[in-house]
BALOBA-1460 file (C-alpha; in Angstrom, 3 decimals):
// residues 278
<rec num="1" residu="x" x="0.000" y="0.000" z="0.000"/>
<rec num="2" residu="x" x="1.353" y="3.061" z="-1.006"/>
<rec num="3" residu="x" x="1.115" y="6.373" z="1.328"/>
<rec num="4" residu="x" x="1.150" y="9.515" z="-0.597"/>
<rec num="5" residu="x" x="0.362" y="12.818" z="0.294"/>
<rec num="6" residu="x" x="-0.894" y="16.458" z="-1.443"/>
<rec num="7" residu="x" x="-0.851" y="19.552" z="-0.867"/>
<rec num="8" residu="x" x="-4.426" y="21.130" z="0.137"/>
<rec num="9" residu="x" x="-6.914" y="21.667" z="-3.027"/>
<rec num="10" residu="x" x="-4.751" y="19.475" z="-4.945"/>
<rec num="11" residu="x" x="-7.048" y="15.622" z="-5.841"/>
<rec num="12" residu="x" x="-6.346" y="12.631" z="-4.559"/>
<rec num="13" residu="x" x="-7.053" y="10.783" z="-7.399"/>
<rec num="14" residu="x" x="-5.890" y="7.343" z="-7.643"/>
<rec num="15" residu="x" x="-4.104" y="7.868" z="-4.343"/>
<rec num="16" residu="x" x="-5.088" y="4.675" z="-2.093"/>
<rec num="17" residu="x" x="-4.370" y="6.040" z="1.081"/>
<rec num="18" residu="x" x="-3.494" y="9.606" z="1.981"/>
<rec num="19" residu="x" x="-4.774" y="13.107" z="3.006"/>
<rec num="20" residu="x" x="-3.540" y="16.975" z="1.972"/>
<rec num="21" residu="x" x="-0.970" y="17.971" z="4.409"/>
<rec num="22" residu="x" x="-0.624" y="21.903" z="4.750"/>
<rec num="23" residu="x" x="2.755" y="22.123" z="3.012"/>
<rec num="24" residu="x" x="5.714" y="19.169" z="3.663"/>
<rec num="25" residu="x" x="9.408" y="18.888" z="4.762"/>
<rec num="26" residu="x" x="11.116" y="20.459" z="1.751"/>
<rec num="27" residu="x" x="7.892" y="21.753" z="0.135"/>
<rec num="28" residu="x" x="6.701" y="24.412" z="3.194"/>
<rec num="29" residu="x" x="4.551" y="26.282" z="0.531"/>
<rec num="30" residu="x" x="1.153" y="24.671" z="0.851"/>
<rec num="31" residu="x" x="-0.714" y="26.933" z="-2.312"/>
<rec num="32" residu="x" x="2.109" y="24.835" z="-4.280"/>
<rec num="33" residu="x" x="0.929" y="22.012" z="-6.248"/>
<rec num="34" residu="x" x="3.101" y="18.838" z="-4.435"/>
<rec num="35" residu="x" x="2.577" y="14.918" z="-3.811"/>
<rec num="36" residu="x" x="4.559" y="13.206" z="-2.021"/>
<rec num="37" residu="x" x="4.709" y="9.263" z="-1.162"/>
<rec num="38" residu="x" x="6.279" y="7.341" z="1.815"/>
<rec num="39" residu="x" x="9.278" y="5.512" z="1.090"/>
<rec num="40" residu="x" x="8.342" y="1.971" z="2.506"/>
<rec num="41" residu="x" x="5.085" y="0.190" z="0.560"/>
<rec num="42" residu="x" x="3.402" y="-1.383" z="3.324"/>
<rec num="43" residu="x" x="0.464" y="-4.126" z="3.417"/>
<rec num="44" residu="x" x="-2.622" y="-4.352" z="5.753"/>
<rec num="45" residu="x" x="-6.226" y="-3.055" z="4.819"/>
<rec num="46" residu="x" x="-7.788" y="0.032" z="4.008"/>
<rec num="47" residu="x" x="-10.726" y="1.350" z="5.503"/>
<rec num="48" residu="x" x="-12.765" y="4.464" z="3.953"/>
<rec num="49" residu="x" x="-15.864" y="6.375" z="5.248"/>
<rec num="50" residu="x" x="-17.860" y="7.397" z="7.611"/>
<rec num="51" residu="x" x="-16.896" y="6.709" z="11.720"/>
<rec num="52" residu="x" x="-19.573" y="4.242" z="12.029"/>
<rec num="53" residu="x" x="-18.359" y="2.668" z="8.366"/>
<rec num="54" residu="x" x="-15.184" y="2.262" z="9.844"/>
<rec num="55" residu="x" x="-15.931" y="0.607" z="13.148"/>
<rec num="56" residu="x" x="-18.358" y="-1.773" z="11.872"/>
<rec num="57" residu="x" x="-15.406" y="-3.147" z="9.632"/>
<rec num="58" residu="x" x="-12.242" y="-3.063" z="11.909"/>
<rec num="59" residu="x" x="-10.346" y="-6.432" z="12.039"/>
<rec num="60" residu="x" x="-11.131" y="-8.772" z="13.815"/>
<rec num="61" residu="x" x="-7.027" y="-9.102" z="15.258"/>
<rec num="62" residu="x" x="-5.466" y="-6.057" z="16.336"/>
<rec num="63" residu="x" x="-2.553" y="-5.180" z="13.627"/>
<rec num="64" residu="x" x="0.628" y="-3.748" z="14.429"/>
<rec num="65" residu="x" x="-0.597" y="-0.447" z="14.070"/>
<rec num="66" residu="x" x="-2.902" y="2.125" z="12.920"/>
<rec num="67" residu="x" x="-2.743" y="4.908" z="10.694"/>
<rec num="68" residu="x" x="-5.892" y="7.493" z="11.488"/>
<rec num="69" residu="x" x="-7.124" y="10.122" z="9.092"/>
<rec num="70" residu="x" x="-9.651" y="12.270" z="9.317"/>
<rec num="71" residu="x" x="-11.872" y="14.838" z="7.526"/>
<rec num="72" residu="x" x="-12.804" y="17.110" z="9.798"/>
<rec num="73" residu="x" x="-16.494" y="15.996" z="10.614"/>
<rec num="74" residu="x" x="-16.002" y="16.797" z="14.189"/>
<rec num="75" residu="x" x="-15.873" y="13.849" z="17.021"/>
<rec num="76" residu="x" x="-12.664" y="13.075" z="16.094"/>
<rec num="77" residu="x" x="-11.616" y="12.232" z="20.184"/>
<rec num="78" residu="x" x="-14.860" y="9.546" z="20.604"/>
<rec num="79" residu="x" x="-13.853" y="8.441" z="17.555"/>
<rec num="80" residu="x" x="-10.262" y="7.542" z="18.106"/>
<rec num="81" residu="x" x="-10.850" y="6.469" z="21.762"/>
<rec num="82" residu="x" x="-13.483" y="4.084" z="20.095"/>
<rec num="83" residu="x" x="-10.734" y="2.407" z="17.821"/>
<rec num="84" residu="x" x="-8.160" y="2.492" z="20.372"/>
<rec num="85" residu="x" x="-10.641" y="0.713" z="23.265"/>
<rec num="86" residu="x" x="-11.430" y="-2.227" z="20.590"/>
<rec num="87" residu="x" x="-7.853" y="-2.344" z="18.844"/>
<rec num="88" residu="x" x="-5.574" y="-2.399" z="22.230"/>
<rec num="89" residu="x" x="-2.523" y="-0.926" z="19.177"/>
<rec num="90" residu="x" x="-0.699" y="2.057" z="18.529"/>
<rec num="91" residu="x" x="-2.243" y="4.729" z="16.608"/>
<rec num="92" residu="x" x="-0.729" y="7.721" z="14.932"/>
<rec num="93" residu="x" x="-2.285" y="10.040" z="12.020"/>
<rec num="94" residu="x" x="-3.745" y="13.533" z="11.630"/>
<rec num="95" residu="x" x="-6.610" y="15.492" z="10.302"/>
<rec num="96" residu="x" x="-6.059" y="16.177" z="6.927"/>
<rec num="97" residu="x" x="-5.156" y="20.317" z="6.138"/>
<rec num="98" residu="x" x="-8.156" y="22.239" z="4.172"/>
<rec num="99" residu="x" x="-7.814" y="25.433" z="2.508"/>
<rec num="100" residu="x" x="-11.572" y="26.878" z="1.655"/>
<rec num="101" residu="x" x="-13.446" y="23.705" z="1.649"/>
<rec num="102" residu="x" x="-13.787" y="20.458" z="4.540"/>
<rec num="103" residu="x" x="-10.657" y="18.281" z="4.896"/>
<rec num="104" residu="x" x="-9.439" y="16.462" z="1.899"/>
<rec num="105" residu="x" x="-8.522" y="12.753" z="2.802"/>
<rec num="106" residu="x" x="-8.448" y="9.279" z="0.028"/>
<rec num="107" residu="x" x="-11.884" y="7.709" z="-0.329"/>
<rec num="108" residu="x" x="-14.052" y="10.833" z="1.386"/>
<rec num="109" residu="x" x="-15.954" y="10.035" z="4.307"/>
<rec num="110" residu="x" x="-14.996" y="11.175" z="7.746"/>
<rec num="111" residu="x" x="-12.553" y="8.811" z="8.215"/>
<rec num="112" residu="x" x="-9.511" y="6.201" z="6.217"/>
<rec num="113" residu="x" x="-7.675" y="3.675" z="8.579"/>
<rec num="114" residu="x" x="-5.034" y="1.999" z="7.498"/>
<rec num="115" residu="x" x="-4.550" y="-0.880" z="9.588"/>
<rec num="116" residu="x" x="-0.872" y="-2.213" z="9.280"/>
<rec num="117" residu="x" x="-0.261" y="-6.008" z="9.169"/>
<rec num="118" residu="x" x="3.422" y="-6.399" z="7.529"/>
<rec num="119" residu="x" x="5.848" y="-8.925" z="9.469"/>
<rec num="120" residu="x" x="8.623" y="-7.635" z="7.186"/>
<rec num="121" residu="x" x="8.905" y="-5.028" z="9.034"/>
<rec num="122" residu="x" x="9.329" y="-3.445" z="12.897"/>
<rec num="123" residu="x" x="6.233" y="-0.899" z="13.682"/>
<rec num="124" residu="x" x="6.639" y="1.471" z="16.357"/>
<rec num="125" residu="x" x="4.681" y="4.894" z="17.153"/>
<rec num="126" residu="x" x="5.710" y="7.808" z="18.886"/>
<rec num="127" residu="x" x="4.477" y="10.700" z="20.026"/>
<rec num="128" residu="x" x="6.068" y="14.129" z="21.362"/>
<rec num="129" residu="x" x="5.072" y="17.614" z="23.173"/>
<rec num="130" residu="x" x="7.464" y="20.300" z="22.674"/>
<rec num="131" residu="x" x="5.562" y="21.869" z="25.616"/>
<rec num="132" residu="x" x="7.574" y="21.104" z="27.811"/>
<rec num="133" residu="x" x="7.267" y="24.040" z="31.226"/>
<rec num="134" residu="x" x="4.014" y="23.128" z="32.694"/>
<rec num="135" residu="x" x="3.140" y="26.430" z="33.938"/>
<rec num="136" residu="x" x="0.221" y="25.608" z="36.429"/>
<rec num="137" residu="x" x="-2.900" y="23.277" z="36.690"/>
<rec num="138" residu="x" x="-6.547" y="24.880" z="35.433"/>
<rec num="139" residu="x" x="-9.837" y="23.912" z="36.431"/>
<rec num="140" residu="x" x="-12.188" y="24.289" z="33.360"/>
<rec num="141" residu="x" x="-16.051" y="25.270" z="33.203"/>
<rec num="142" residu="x" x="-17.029" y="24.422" z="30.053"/>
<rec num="143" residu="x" x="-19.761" y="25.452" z="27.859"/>
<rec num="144" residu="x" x="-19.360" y="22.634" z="25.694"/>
<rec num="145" residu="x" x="-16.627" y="20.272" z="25.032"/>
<rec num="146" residu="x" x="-14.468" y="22.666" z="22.796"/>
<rec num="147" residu="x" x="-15.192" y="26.001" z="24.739"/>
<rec num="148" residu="x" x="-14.320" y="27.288" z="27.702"/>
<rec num="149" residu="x" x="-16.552" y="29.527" z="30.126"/>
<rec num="150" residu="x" x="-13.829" y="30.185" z="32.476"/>
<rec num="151" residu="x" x="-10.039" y="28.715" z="33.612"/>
<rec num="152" residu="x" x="-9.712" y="28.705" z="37.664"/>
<rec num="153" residu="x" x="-12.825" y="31.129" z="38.189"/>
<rec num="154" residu="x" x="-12.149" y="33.967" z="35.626"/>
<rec num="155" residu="x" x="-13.803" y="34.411" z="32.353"/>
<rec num="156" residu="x" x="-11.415" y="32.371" z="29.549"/>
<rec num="157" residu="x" x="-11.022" y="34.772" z="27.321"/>
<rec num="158" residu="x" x="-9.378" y="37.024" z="30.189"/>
<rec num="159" residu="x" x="-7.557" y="34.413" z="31.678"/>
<rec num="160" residu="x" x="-6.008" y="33.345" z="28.134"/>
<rec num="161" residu="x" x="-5.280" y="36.566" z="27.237"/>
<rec num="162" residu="x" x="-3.689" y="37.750" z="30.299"/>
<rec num="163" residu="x" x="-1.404" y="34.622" z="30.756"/>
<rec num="164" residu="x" x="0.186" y="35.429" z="27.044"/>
<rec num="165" residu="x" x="0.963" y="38.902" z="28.096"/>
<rec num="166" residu="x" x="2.886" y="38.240" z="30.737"/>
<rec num="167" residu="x" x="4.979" y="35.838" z="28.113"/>
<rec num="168" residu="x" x="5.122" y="38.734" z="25.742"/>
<rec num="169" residu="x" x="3.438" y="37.173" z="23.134"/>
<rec num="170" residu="x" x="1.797" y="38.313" z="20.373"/>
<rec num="171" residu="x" x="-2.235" y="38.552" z="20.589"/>
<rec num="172" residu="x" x="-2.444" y="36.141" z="17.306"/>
<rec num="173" residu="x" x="0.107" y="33.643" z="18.782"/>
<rec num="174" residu="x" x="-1.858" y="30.650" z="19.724"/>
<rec num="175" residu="x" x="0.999" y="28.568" z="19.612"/>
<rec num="176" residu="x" x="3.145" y="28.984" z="22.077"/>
<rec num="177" residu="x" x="1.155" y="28.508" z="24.992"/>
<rec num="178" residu="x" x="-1.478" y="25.934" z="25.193"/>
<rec num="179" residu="x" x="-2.990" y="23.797" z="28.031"/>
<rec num="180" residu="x" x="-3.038" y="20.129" z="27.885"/>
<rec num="181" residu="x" x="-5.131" y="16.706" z="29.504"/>
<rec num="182" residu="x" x="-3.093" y="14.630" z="31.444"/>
<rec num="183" residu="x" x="-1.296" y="12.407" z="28.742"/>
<rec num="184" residu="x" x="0.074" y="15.555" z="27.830"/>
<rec num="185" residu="x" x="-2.044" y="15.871" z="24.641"/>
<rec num="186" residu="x" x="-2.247" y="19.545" z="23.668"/>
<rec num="187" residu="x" x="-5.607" y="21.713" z="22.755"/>
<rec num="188" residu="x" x="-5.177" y="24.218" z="20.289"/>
<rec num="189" residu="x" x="-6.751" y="27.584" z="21.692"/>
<rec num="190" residu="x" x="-8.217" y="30.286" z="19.671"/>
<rec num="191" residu="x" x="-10.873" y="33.292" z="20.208"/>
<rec num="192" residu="x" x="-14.330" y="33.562" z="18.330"/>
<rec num="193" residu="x" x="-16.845" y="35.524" z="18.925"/>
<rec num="194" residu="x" x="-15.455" y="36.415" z="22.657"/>
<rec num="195" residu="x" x="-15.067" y="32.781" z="23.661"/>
<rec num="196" residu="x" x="-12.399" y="30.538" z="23.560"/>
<rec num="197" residu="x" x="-12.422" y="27.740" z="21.647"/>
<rec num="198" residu="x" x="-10.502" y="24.657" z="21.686"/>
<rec num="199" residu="x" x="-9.564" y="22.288" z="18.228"/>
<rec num="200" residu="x" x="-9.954" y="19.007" z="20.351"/>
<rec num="201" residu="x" x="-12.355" y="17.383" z="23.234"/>
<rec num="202" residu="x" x="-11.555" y="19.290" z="26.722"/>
<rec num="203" residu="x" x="-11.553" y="17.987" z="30.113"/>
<rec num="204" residu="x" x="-12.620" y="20.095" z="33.142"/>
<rec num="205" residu="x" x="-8.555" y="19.454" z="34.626"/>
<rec num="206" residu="x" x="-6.019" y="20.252" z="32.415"/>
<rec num="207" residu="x" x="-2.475" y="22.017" z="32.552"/>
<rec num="208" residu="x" x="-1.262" y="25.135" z="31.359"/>
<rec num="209" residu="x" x="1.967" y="24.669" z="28.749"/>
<rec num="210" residu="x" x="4.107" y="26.681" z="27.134"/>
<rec num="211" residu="x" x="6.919" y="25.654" z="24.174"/>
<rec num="212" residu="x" x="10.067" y="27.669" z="24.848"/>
<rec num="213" residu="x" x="11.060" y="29.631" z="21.230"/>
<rec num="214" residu="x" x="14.924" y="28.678" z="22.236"/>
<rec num="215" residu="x" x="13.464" y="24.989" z="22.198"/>
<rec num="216" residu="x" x="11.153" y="24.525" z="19.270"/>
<rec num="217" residu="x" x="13.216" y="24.336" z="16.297"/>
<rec num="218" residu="x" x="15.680" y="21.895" z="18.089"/>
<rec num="219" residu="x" x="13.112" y="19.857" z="19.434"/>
<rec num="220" residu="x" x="10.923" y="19.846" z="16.187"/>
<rec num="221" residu="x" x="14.124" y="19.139" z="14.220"/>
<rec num="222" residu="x" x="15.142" y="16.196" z="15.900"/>
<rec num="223" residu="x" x="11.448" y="14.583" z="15.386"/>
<rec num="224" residu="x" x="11.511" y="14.751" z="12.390"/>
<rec num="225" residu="x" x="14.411" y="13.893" z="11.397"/>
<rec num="226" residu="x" x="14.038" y="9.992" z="10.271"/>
<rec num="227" residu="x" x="14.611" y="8.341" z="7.339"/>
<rec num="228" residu="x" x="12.292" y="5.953" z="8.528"/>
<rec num="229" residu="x" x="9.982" y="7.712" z="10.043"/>
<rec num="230" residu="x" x="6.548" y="9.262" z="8.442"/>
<rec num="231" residu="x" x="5.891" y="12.253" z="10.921"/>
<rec num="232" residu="x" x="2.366" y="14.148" z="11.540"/>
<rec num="233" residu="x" x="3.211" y="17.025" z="13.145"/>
<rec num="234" residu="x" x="0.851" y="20.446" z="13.410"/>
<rec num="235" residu="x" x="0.420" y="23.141" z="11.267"/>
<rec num="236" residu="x" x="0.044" y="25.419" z="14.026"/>
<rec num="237" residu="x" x="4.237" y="24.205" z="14.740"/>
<rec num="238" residu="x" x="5.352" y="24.856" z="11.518"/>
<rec num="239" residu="x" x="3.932" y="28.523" z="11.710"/>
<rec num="240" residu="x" x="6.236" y="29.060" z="14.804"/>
<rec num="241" residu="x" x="9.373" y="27.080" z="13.368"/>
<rec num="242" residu="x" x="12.156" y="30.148" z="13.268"/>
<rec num="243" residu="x" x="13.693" y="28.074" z="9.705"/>
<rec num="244" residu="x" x="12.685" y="25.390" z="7.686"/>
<rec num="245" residu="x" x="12.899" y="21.236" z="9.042"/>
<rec num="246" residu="x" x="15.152" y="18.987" z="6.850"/>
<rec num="247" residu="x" x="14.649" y="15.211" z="6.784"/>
<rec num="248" residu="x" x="15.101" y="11.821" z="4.888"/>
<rec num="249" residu="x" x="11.746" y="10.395" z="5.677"/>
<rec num="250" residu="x" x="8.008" y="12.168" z="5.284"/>
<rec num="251" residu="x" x="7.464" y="14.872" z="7.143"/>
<rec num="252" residu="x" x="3.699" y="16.352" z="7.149"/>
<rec num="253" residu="x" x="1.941" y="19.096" z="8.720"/>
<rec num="254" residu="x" x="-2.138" y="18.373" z="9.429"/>
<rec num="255" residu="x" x="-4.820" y="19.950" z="11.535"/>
<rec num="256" residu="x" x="-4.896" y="17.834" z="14.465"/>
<rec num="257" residu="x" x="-2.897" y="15.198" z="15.632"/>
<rec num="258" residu="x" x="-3.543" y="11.739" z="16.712"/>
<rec num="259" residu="x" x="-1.272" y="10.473" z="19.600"/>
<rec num="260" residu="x" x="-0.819" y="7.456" z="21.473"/>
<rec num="261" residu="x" x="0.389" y="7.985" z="25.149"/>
<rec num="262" residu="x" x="0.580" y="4.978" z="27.915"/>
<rec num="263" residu="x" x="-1.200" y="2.490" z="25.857"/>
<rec num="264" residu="x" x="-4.169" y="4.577" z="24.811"/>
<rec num="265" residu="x" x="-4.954" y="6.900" z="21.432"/>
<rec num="266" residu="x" x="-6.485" y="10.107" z="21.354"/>
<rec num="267" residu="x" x="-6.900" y="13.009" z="19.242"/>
<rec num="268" residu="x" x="-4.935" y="16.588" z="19.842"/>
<rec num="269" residu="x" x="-3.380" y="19.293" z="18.737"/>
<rec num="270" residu="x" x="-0.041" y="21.010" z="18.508"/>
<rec num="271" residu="x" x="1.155" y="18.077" z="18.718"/>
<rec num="272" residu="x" x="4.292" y="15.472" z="17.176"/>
<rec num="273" residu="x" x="2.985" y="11.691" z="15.802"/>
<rec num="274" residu="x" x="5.287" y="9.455" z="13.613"/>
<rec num="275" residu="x" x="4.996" y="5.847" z="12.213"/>
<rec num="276" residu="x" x="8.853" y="4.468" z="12.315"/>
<rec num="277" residu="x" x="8.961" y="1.449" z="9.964"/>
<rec num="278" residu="x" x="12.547" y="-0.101" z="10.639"/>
């Protein structure tokens, strides 16, 4: 099974397995028309459409692993824990990058799985958060599962706001500092009409992170750099990388990140994932 990757608004057409991926290692422009295709041709089975489509048909043995990706339909975090409860194996992937239109990923649907079963070769996922100070604990109301009411008592939006300032960063920097569940799984914050919103599930007790500037493109770099490795790391990353990643595998930056932490998969963002096939 080939693995190949575009560039969002560019078809997948013929592609078997694969999403649009908001520009690539060595092609950072995403408006630029690019496809790109993982070294290593792997077997196992395919899995197109919609969440329920792709539950009803998981195998019936766990494979070695899972590759997740997703079309933006929403529900992405039931949907992940869902396949990670019944599959007990490692899951990595991303939601696909979209530029003007819903997600672009092979076959449509809300969902492709691509569940590995190749003995010729040694699976392993990883996951990283280049988050590393955990600033302080937060205690969430939430309005609904993606937006928050108000962070230890004060009105989100405040909160947020204030805790960037005293960082000195820049009102549109969402990046930097982030708060995360207790896997260490990042949320991706960002204001809309007055309330902020979060790009994955929330729980009411999370922690408050921040990714050190000095750190990023040494920590990002080092990721990603794998020959054997094909990496799913966020788009929100890339836009805070001070110069451009270099490596000899795939390297892909998506909307959302799926992780696997202690045994367990779940959806995030800001966020590193890789499949290393060795």
């Amino acid at each position: 099974m080939k693995l190949s990757f575009v560039t969002p608004r560019q078809p997948l057409d013929g592609i078997e397995f694969g999403a649009a991926s908001f520009g690539m290692v060595g092609c950072e422009d995403p408006t630029a028309a690019n496809l790109r295709t993982f070294a290593k041709d792997l077997r196992g089975t395919v899995i197109h459409g919609s969440y329920r489509h792709c539950l009803e048909n998981l195998p019936k043995k766990a494979p070695q692993a899972i590759i997740a990706l997703l079309g933006n339909a929403g529900g992405e975090n039931a949907f992940i824990g869902e396949v990670s409860r019944r599959m007990g194996c490692p899951i990595t992937g991303g939601a696909a990058a979209f530029e003007d239109r819903m997600g672009l990923i092979a076959g449509g649907g809300e969902a492709s799985l691509f569940c590995i079963d190749d003995d010729r070769y040694e699976i392993a996922v990883s996951c990283r958060n280049i988050h590393t100070e955990v600033l302080e604990q937060c205690v969430l109301e939430l309005e609904d599962a993606r937006t928050i009411r108000t962070v230890n008592g004060e009105d989100a939006v405040a909160w947020y706001n204030q805790k960037r300032a005293q960082l000195d960063l820049a009102p549109d920097d969402f990046e930097h500092l982030t708060i995360s569940d207790e896997d260490g799984i990042n949320a991706h914050m960002s204001i809309a009409n007055g309330k902020l919103i979060s790009g994955r599930d929330l729980h009411t007790r999370m922690l408050l992170r921040y990714a050190n500037p000095n750190d990023v493109q040494k920590q990002m770099q080092a990721f990603y750099e794998d020959a054997d490795s094909l990496v799913f790391g966020c788009a929100g990353l890339k836009k805070i990388l001070p110069a451009p990643l270099h490596t000899d595998g795939l390297g892909l930056f998506m909307f959302g990140e799926v992780c696997t932490v202690n045994g367990k998969a779940d959806f995030g963002n800001l966020m590193l994932s890789k499949l290393t096939v060795r």
